[in-house]
C-alpha positions in Angstrom: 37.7 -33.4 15.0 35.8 -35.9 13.3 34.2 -35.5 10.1 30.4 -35.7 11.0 31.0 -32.9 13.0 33.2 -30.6 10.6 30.2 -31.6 8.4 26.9 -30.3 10.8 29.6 -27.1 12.0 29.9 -25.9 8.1 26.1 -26.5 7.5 25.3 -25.1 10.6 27.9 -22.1 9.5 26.0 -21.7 6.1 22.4 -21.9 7.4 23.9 -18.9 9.8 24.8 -16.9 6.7 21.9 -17.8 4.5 19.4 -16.8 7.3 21.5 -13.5 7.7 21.6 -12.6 4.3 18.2 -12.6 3.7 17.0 -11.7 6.8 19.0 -8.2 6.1 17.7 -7.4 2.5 14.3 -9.3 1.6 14.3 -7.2 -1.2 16.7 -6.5 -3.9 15.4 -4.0 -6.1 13.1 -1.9 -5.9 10.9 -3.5 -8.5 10.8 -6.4 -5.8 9.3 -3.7 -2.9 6.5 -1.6 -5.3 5.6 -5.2 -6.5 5.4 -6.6 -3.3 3.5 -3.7 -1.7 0.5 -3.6 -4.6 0.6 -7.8 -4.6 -0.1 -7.6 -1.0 -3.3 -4.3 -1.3 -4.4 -6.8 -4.1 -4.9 -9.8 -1.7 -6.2 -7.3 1.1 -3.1 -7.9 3.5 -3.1 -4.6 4.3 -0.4 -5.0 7.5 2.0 -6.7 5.2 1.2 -3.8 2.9 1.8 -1.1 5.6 5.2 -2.8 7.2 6.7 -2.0 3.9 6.3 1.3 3.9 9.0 3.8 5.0 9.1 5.9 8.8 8.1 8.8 7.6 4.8 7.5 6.0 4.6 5.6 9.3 4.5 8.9 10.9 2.0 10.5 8.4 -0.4 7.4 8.5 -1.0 4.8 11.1 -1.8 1.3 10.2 -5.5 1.4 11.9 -6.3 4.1 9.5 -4.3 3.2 6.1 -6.3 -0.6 7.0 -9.7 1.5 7.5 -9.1 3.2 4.3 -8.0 0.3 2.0 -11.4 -2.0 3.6 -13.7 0.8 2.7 -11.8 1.0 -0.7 -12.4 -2.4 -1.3 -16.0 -2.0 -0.3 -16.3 0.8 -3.2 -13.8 -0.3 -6.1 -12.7 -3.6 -7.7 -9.4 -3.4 -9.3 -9.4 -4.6 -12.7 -5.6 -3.9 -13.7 -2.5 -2.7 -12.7 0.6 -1.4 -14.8 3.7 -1.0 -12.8 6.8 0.9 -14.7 9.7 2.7 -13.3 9.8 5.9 -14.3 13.3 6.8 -12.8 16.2 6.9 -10.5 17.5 9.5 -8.2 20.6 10.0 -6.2 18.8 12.4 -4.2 15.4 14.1 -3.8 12.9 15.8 -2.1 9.4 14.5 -1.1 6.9 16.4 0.8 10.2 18.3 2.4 11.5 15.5 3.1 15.4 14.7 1.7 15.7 11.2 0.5 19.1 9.3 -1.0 19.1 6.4 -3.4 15.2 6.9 -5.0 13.5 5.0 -7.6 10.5 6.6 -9.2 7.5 4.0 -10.6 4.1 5.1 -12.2 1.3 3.6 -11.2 -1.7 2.9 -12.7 -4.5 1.5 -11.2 -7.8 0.7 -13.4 -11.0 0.3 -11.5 -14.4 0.2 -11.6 -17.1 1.3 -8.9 -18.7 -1.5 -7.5 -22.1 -1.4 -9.1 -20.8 0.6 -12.5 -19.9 -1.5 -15.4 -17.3 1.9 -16.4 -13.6 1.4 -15.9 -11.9 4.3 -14.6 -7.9 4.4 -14.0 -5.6 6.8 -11.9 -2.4 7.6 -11.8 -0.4 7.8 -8.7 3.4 8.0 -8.7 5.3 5.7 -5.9 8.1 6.1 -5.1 11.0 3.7 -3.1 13.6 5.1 -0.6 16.3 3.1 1.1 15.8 3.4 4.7 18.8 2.1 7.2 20.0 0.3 4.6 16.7 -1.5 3.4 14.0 -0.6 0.5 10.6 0.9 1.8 7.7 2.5 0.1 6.9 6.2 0.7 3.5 7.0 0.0 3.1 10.7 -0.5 0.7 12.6 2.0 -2.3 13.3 1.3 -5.6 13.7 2.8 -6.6 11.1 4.7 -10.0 12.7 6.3 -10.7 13.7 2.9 -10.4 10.6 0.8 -12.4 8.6 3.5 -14.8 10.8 3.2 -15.5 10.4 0.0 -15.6 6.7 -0.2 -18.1 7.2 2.5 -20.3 9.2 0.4 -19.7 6.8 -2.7 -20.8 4.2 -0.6 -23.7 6.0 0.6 -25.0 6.9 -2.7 -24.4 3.2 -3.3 -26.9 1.8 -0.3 -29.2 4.7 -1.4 -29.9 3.4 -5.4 -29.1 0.2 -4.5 -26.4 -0.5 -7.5 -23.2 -2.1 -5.9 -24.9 -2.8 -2.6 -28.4 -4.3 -1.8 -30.3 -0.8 -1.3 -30.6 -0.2 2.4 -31.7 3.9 3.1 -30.8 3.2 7.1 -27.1 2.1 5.8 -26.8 4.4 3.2 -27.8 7.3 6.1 -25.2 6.0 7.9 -22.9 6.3 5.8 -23.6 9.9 4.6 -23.3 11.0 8.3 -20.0 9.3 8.7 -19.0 11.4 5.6 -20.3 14.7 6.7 -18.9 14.1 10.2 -15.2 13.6 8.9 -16.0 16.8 6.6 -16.6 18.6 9.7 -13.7 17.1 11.9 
């Protein structure tokens, strides 16, 4: 065999590997996934944001709604800062019923202000990173979904109505108020 080929089979051979390596595990700690998961909410690609999350959260939220929730978010809040710190490690626990292996614990917070306030406000949220098949994913905790829409409906409602955070619009901010009181009633 000559040596040009021996040459393109071995490079051939290590682009194979390289490709499956990564391909397998994108991520290799789970600083890498929460990081990755807020970096993408930041930059509003919320699809990249859901594919990183775990089955079960799949099967608790489906990405029309987690994307319906995070636009009208982003229609309410602007995020001024975020602090990311692991908070701990777990061989094994329990989340929502739910048995997990392998689980890093981070604490989350989040400092905002409403769109139209000049007061920063933070919350807390602890998120949490599960190896699934092999692979990191996020699992986001349930919680109401119906409920927390509903509120940012409302919030931006009140918004239209005084006109701070949105040019006021009564028609809009009606609108608004009904879709509230209609997911309230749901």
């Amino acid at each position: 065999m000559s040596k040009n080929i021996r040459t393109v089979l071995f490079c051939a051979m290590v682009l194979v590997m390289t490709v499956f390596i990564v391909g397998c595990n994108p991520f290799e700690k789970p600083e890498d996934v929460v990081n990755e998961y807020y970096m993408n909410v930041a930059d509003s690609k919320f699809d990249k944001a859901y594919n990183l999350f775990s089955k079960q959260t799949k099967d608790f939220y489906s990405k029309e709604d987690f994307v319906m929730l995070l636009n009208l978010e982003k229609e309410v809040w602007t995020l001024t800062g975020l602090k990311i710190d692991k908070s701990g490690t777990y061989k094994e626990k329990i989340i929502d019923g739910i048995k997990f292996n392998d689980v890093t614990e981070f604490e989350v917070v989040q400092k905002h202000i409403r769109n139209g306030n000049t007061e920063e406000t933070s919350s807390t949220t602890i998120r949490n990173i599960v190896k699934e098949n092999g692979k990191l994913k996020v699992y986001k905790e349930k919680f109401d979904f119906k409920k927390a829409l509903s509120n940012n409906y409302f919030i931006l409602g009140k918004m239209y109505a005084t006109g701070k955070g949105k040019d006021k619009d009564t028609t809009q901010a009606v609108d608004m108020f009904n879709m509230g009181m209609h997911l309230t009633k749901v």
